[in-house]
SERO-522833 format. One line per 5 residues: number of its first residue (from 1); their letters; for each residue y, x, z of C-alpha. Coordinates in nm, 3 decimals, decimal comma, always signed. Example, Ala and Ser with C-alpha at 12.3 -4.5 7.8 and 13.67 -1.06 7.14 Angstrom:
<torfis>
1	AS	-0,450:+1,230:+0,780; -0,106:+1,367:+0,714;
</torfis>
This chain:
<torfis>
1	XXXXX	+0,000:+0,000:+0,000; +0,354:+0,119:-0,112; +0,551:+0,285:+0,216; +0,835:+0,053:+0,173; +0,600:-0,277:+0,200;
6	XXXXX	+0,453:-0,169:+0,510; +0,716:-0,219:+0,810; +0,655:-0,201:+1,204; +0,801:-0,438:+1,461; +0,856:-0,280:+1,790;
11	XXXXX	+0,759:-0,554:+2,063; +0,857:-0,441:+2,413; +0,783:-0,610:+2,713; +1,144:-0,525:+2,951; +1,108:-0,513:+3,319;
16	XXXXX	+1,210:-0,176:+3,442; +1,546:-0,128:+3,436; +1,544:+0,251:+3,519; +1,362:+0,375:+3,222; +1,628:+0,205:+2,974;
21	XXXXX	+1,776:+0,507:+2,846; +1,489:+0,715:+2,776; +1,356:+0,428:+2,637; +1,606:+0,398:+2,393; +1,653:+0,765:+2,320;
26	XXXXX	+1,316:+0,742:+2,198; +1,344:+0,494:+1,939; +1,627:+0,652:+1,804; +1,518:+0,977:+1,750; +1,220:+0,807:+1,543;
31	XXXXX	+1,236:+1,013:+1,218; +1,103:+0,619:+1,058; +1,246:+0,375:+1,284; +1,107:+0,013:+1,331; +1,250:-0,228:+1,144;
36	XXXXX	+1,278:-0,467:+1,413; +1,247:-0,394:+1,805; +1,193:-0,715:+2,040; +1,310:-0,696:+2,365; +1,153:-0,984:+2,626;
41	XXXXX	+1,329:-0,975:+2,948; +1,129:-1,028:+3,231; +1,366:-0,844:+3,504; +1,499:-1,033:+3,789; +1,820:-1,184:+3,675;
46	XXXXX	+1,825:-1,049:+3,347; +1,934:-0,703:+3,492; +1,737:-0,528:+3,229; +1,914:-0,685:+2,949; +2,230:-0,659:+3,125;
51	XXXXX	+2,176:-0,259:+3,117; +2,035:-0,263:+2,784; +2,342:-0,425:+2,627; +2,620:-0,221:+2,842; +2,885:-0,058:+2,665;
56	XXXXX	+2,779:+0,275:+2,822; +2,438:+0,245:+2,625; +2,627:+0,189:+2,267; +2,558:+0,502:+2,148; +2,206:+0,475:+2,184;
61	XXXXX	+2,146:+0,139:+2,055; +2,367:+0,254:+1,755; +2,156:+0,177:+1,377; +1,850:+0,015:+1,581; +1,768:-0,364:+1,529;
66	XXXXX	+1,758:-0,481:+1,869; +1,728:-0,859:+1,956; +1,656:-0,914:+2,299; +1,496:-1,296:+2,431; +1,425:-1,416:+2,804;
71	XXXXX	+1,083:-1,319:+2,874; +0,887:-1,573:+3,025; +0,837:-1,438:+3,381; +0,479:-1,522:+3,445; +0,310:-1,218:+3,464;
76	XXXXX	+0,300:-0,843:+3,203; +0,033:-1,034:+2,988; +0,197:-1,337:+2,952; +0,547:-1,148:+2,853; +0,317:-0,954:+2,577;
81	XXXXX	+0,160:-1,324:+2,407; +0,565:-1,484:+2,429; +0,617:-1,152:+2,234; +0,363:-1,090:+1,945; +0,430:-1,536:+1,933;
86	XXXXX	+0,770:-1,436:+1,857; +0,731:-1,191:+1,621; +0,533:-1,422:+1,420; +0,299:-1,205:+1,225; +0,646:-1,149:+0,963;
91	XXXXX	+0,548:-0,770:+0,925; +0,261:-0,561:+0,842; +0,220:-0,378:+1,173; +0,295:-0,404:+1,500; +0,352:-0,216:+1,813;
96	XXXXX	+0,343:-0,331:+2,189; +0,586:-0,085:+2,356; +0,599:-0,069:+2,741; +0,918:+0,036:+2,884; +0,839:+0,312:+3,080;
101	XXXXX	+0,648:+0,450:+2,783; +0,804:+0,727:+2,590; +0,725:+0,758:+2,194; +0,789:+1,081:+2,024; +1,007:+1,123:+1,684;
106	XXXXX	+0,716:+1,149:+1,439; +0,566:+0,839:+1,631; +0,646:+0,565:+1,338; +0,615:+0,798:+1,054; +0,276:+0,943:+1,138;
111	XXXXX	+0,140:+0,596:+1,239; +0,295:+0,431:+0,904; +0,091:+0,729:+0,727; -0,252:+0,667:+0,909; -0,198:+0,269:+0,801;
116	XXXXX	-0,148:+0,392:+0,460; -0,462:+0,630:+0,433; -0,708:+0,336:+0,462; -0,777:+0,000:+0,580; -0,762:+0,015:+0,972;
121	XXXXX	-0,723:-0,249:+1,204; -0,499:-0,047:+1,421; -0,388:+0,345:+1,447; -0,464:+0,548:+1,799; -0,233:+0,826:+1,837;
126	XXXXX	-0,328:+1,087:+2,174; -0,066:+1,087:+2,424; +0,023:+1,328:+2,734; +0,024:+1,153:+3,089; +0,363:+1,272:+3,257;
131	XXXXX	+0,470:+1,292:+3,623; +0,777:+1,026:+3,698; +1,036:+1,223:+3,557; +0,884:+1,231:+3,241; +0,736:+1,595:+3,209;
136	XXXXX	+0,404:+1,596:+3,011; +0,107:+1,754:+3,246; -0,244:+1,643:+3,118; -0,404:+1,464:+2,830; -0,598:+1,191:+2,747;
141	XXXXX	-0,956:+1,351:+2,791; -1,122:+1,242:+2,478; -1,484:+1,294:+2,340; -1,598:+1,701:+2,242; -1,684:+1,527:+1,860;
146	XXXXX	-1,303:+1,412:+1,850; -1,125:+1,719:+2,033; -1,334:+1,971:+1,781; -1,280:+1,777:+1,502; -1,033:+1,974:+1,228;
151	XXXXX	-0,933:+1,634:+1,075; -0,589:+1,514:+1,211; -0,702:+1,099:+1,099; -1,037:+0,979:+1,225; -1,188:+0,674:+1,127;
156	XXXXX	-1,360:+0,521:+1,411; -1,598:+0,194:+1,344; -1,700:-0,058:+1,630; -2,016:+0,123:+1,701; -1,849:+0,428:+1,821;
161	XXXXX	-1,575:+0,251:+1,974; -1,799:+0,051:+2,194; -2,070:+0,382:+2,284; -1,791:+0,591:+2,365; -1,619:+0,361:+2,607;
166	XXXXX	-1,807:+0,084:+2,726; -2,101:+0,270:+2,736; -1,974:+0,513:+2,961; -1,712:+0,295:+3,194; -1,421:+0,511:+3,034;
171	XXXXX	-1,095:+0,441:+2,804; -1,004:+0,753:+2,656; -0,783:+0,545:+2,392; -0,488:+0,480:+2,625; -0,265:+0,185:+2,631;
176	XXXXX	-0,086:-0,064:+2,382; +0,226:+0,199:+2,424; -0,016:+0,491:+2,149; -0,133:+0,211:+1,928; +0,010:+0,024:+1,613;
181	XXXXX	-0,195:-0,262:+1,481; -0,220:-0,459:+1,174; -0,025:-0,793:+1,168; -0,361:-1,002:+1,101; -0,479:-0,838:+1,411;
186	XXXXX	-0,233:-1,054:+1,639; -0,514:-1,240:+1,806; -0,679:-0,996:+1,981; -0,379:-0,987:+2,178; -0,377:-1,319:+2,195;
191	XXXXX	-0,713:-1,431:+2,258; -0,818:-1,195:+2,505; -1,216:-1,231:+2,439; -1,523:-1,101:+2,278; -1,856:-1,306:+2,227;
196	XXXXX	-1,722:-1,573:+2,475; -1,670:-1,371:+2,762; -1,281:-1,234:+2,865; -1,157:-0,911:+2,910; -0,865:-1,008:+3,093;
201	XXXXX	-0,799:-0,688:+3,312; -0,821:-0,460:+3,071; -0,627:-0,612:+2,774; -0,573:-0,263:+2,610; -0,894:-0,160:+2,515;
206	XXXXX	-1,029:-0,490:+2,517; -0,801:-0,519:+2,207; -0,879:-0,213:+2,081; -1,237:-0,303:+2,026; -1,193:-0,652:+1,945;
211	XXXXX	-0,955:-0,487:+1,672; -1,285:-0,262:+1,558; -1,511:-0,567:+1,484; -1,224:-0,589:+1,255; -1,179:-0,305:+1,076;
216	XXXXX	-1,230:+0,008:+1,197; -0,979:+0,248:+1,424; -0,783:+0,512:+1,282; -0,761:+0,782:+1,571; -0,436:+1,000:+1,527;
221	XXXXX	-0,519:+1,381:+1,663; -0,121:+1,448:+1,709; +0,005:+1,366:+2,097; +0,271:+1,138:+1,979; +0,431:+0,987:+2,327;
226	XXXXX	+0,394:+0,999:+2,636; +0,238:+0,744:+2,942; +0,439:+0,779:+3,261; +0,232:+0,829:+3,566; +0,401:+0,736:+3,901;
231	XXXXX	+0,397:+0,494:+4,241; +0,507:+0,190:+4,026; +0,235:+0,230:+3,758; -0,037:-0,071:+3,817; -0,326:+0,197:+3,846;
236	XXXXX	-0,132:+0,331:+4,174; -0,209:-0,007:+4,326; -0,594:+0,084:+4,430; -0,571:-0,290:+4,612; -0,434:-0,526:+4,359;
241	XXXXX	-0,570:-0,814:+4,170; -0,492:-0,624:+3,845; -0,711:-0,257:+3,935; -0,978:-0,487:+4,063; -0,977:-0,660:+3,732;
246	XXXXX	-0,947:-0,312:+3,530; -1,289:-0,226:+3,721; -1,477:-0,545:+3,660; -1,376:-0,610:+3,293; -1,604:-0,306:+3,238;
251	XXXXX	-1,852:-0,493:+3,302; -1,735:-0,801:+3,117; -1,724:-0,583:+2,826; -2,067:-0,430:+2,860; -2,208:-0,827:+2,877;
256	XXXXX	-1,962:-0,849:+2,530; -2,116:-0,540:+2,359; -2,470:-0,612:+2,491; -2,461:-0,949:+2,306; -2,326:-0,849:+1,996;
261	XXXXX	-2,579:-0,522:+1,984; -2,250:-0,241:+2,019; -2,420:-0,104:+2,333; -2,804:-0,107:+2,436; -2,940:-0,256:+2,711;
266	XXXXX	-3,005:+0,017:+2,886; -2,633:+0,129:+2,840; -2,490:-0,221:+2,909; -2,682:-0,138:+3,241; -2,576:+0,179:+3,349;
271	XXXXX	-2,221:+0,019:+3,278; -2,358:-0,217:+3,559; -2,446:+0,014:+3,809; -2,158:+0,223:+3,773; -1,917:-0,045:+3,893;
276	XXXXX	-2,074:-0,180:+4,124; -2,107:+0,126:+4,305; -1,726:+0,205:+4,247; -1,698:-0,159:+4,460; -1,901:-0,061:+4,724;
281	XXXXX	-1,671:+0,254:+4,748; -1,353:+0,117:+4,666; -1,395:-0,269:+4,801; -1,678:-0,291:+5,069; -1,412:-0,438:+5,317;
286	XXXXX	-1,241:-0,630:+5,024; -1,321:-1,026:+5,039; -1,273:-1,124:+4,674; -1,541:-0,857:+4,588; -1,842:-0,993:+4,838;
291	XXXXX	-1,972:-1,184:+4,570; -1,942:-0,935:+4,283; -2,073:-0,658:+4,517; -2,405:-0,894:+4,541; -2,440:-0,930:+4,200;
296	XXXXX	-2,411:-0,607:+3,998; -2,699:-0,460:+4,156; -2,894:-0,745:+4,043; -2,687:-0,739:+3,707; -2,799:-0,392:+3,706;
301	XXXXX	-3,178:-0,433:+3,686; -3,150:-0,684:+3,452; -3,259:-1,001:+3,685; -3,284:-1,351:+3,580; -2,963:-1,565:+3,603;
306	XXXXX	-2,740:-1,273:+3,714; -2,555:-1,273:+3,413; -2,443:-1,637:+3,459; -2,396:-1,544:+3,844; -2,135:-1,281:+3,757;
311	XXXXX	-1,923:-1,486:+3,434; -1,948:-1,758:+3,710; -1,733:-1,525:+3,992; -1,558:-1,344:+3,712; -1,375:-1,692:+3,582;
316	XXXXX	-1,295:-1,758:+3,919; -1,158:-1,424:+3,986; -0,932:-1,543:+3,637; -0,851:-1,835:+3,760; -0,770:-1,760:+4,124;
321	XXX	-0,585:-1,495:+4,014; -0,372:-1,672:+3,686; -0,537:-1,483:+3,457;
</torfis>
């Protein structure tokens, strides 16, 4: 497809008002910029957009397309649906943008270029995790096969997708902030399932591999952004509703993969037994987890009726929890 037929809309989900700037300096140093970048406000009196829009901030906002919405203040996920329903599938690809996320200047172009190398449901680029002032000071760890490989685009189908994370309790993809989908992608965003059963929890790769029953993934080698590590960051909150749901959408995922035949059996059940004994260390005191900590062992040998036991707990987690 032609460069100039192929646009990206920037869809940013606005809460934190004290990474506006760096935010915005990284958009415009984009050697491609977006052609549109939605901004849903879901700060507390609309102090994000307030900041965003100040006259101190001109400068930065200067040649980028900005239009900025109230966000509808029900939660990150929600925010991210009232965005990619906004957006409206009008453009090629897409990009979910977190705010305290940091994109690099080649970002755009090199994601455009992977999009127009093949037919990919969405583009993976590696990203450095940074401390919370920004400074880079690990990678993503990512499989030996992809590290050593000398090709800078990788194209990734479901199987490999599913083996390499699901299989082994791990997302070494990173979050919506490294990847760029394809506009007819839009509802695996939106419909946060596989085979029937949710990945609510872990929305990111849950996407990801819905996106690779799609079309396959085309993994970018080049660390183009950054993902900021610090107190505020969900995965700091051991406790919360939304890490216990990161740990137990593992195993929704394995049930997922295990009934479409992306992971075996005997993978979907290792999957098993490694979360339930990261409850038992994590959540032995914990009483939303008594149930799921009776279960996964039982899950994990493969018993009779333990599948339906945990879907059972795991939509009332979802519901109890307004997922």
């Amino acid at each position: 497809m032609d460069e100039a037929l192929m646009r990206i809309c920037t869809l940013i989900p606005a809460y934190k008002i004290k990474y506006v700037e760096p935010l915005l300096l990284g958009l415009q140093s984009q050697t491609m910029k977006p052609y549109r970048i939605i901004f849903s406000d879901d700060s507390p009196g609309g102090v994000f957009t307030e900041r965003l829009l100040s006259d101190e901030l001109a400068p930065l906002r200067a040649g980028l397309a900005i239009e900025v919405m109230p966000g509808p203040r029900n939660g990150a996920f929600e925010n991210f649906k009232h965005l990619v329903n906004a957006w409206g599938r009008e453009s090629e690809l897409f990009h979910i943008l977190l705010d305290d996320d940091v994109v690099f200047p080649e970002f755009y172009e090199r994601h455009l270029v992977a999009h127009l190398s093949g037919d990919f449901s969405c583009s993976i680029s590696r990203r450095w995790e940074s401390n919370e002032a920004g400074q880079p000071l690990r990678g993503q760890p990512v499989p030996p096969a992809v590290t050593n490989s000398v090709n800078r685009f990788l194209s990734l189908n479901a199987d490999v997708a599913f083996m390499s994370t699901v299989a082994e309790c791990k997302n070494w993809f990173g979050e919506f902030s490294n990847v760029v989908f394809r506009g007819d992608c839009s509802a695996v965003v939106l419909n946060p399932a596989i085979a029937g059963v949710s990945y609510a929890g872990l929305w990111d790769l849950g996407a990801f591999l819905a996106a690779s029953l799609i079309r396959p993934i085309c993994h970018i080698q080049d660390h183009l952004g950054y993902f900021r590590k610090g107190p505020d960051q969900n995965s700091a909150q051991t406790y919360s509703p939304i890490m216990k749901a990161a740990m137990l959408a593992y195993v929704a995922l394995a049930i997922s993969g295990r009934r479409i035949g992306k992971i075996s059996g005997e993978q979907a059940m290792h999957c098993f037994a490694t979360i339930a004994n990261v409850l038992n260390y994590w959540y032995a005191t914990q009483d939303d987890m008594v149930d799921f900590r009776a279960v996964l062992p039982r899950l994990a040998l493969d018993m009779p009726g333990s599948e339906d036991e945990f879907l059972g707990c795991w939509q009332n987690f979802l519901a109890t929890n307004g997922y």
